[in-house]
Structures are given as structure tokens and as C-alpha cells.
C-alpha positions, -999 to +999 in steps of 0.1 A: +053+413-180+074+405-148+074+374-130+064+389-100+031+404-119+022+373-128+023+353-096+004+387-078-013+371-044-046+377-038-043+413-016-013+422-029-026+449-051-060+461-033-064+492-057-059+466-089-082+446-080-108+469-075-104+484-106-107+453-126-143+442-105-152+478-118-151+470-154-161+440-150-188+450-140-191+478-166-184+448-193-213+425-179-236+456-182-226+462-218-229+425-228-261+418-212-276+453-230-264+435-264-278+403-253-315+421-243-307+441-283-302+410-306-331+389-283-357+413-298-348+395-337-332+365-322-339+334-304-319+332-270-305+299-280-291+318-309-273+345-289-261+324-262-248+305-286-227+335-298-216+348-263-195+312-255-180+307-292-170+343-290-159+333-254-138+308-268-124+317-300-106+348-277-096+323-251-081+302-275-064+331-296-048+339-263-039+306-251-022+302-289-003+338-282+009+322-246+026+292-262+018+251-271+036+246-239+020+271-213-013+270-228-014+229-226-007+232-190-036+256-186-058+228-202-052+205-172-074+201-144-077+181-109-111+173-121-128+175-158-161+165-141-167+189-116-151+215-142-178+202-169-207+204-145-195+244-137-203+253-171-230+236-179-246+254-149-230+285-161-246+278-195-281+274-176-278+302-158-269+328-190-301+307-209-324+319-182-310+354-181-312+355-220-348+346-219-352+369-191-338+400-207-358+393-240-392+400-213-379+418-187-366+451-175-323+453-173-319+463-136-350+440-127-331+411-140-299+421-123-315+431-087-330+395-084-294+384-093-278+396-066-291+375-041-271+349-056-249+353-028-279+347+000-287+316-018-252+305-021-247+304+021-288+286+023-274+257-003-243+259+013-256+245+044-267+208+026-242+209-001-207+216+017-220+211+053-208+249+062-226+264+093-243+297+091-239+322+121-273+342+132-257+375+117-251+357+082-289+341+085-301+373+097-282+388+064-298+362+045-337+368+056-330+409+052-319+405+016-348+380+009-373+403+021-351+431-005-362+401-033-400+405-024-402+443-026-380+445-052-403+422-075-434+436-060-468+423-063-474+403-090-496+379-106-475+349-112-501+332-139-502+363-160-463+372-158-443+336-158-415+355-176-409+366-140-395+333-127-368+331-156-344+355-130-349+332-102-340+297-124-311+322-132-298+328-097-306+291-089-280+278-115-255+311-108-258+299-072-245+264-081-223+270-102-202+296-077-207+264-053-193+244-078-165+266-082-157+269-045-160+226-047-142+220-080-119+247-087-097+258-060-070+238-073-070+251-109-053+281-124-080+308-133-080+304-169-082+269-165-116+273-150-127+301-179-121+278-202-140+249-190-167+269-184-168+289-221-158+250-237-190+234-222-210+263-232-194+261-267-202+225-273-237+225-257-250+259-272-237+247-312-250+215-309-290+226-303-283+264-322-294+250-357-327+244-347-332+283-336-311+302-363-322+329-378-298+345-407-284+372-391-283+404-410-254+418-415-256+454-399-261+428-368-230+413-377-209+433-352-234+432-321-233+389-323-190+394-326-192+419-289-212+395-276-186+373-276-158+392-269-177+410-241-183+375-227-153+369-228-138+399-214-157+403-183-153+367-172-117+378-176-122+405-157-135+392-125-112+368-122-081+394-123-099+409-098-101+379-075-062+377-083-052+409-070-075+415-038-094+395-019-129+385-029-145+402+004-127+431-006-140+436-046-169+418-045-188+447-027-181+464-056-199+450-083-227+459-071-219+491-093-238+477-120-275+488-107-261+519-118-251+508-151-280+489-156-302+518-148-286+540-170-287+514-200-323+505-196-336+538-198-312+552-225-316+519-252-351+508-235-371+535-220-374+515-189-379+532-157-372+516-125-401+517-100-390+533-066-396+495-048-367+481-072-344+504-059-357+499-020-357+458-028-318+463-036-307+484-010-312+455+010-301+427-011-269+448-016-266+455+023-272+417+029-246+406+002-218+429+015-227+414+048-216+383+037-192+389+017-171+407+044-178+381+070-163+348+076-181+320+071-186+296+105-160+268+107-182+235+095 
């Protein structure tokens, strides 16, 4: 690989970038449908577990292929705590999802996930003292109301299971704060690796007391898990390299597609029409922001 391919600005290579937020978002799909799989016989903890030592036994192979020299540079970091707090938030967020997807539908997990990015310009307000124009808080109150129709009418005592997606896009929502706070300064895989190392330590230290023996046909499910992890974290953040966020972002949103399509074919779930309606404006609202600038603070 060139120099100059490896030191790519973000925008330099628009059509890239795209193309790796496209199977990225392809690879999220797939994991999450072997995550929702293996939670029928396992516990959560157990599979989550599985996704960040997968996550890190590839990272690590590849920082080993890079060199002692290039990968020890990758290690460092303006700031181990802030780095340490992103993937422990991460690690929240993928235990909620994992207890969601053993309950839930696929897409309705994923549709309440993407108004992670209305909830990131509300906390932003408090937490990094940004201003929010009236377009960006009309953008915010459109995709809210997406939320509400998209989880329809419910009885919250009956169905708790339903509250697992929103402690999910609570901790996403703070950790992409946290990553807009913490790592700006830090090469890419710097941050994947402090994110998939906190996740690591955390998950192995409580996974004896949920382990089940895992069969062994299930064998190569756990091992995709990981890699899949793995892969699509990988994958985003190539994206962000070559094009600029507000550019590939919009295009993740290709996954209520995937996630349609997996759900019925491996679950037999079909969508109600609201889901659909809810995400049309969540997904309206998200590209909103995501292609406007932010106000100065």
C-alpha cells in the first residue's frame, strides 16, 4: 500500500468511503443476526463476551502483522481515561442491544437506534455547551415523534424488554460524545482498540458466572461474532477516513433494509407498517443533522 493511501484525507475519496459505510453496515446486520441466533441458547453476557475477544484477538493479529514499532505507536493515546470511559460505554451499549435482540424484533431494535444521532445534539447542549439552531431542534422533535410511532402503543408494565433499545441508544449516544470529546487526537485504530480492550477486560472478568458450554456446531457462530465485530467497527471508521462523516453517514441507514430482510428470513418477523412510518422520520431527522452544521458554541 502507498503512502499516499495511507494518509487519505477525509473527502479525498468520496466513492470509498461510501462503499465502506455500505458494508459496514451490511457487517453490523450480519453480527447482530448472530448475536439475536446464539442469545436463544446463550446468556448475553456470554456473547458479548465473544464479540470484544473476537474484537481483539483480530486487532491484535493485525497490529502484530503492522510491526512492534507501528503497532506500539498505535497503543498511545492523549488520554487513557476518556479512551477507557468510551468503551465501557460502548460495552453498555452492545449489553443492552444483546438483551434486546434476545426479546425483540431486529429492525425494531435498530429503528429505535437511530435516533442516536437526535439524542447526541439534546446531550450535546449540557455536555459540550454546543447550541442547537431551530432547524436542528425542529429535526430533533420530528424524529422523536418517528420514535413514538415507530414503538407504537404499548404497555410498558407488561413489555419492559422494550426499554432495553432506549438504555442502548442512551450509552451509544455517549459514547459518540465521548468520542467527539476524547478522541479527535488519536489515530483510528487507536480508538478501536480501546474500545474492544475495555470490552475485553470487563466482559471476561463477569463471563464465568453466565457460561454455558458451547456446543460445538455453535463453535463457528461465537468465532463470526468476533470477527464481525471486529470488522464492521473497522469498517466505519475507513469510511470516516475517506469521506466526510455528513457525507457517509446518511448511508447507514441502509441497514433497515438488511435488517428487514434478516428478521423475516432467520425469524419470521414481520415489520408492522408504523415501524416503517416511525423510521422514515427518524431517518429524515438524522440526515438532517448529519448534513448540517452544528451552531458555533
Amino acid at each position: 500500500m502507498s503512502h499516499s493511501s495511507t494518509t487519505a484525507l477525509p473527502g479525498d475519496r468520496p466513492l470509498l468511503g461510501i462503499a465502506f459505510m455500505l458494508a459496514a453496515g451490511l457487517l453490523f446486520v450480519m453480527l447482530d443476526t448472530g448475536v439475536k441466533m446464539l442469545g436463544q441458547d446463550y446468556s448475553p453476557i456470554q456473547v458479548v463476551w465473544a464479540r470484544y475477544a473476537g474484537h481483539m484477538l483480530v486487532l491484535m493479529g493485525y497490529l502484530l502483522w503492522l510491526g512492534l514499532p507501528r503497532g506500539r505507536d498505535l497503543l498511545r493515546t492523549g488520554s487513557l481515561g476518556g479512551q477507557t470511559l468510551r468503551g465501557l460505554l460502548l460495552l453498555a451499549a452492545s449489553t443492552f442491544a444483546y438483551l434486546a435482540f434476545r426479546e425483540l424484533p431486529l429492525l425494531q431494535v435498530y429503528v429505535i437506534n437511530f435516533s442516536s444521532p437526535l439524542l447526541v445534539t439534546v446531550l450535546a447542549i449540557p455536555l459540550l455547551k454546543e447550541r442547537v439552531t431551530p432547524g436542528r431542534g425542529l429535526a430533533v422533535l420530528v424524529g422523536f415523534i418517528g420514535v413514538i410511532i415507530a414503538v407504537g402503543p404499548i404497555d410498558w408494565r407488561s413489555q419492559p424488554a422494550i426499554l432495553l433499545p432506549f438504555g442502548m441508544t442512551l450509552c451509544f449516544a455517549l459514547y459518540q460524545l465521548c468520542t467527539r470529546r476524547f478522541g479527535r487526537a488519536d489515530h483510528p485504530l487507536t480508538s478501536l482498540f480501546y474500545a474492544g480492550l475495555a470490552g475485553a477486560v470487563v466482559s471476561s472478568a463477569v463471563v464465568p458466572a453466565f457460561w454455558t458450554p458451547i456446543a460445538l456446531g455453535d463453535l463457528p457462530l461465537f468465532f463470526s461474532v468476533g470477527v464481525l465485530g471486529a470488522a464492521s467497527q473497522f469498517g466505519l471508521i475507513l469510511s470516516m477516513r475517506f469521506a466526510p462523516a455528513s457525507l457517509v453517514s446518511p448511508f447507514l441507514y441502509i441497514q433497515i433494509v438488511w435488517a428487514s430482510l434478516s428478521g423475516y428470513v432467520f425469524f419470521a418477523d414481520v415489520p408492522r407498517l408504523e415501524t416503517y412510518l416511525g423510521a422514515v422520520l427518524i431517518i429524515a431527522a438524522g440526515i438532517y443533522l448529519a448534513t448540517r452544521k452544528q451552531a458555533p458554541s
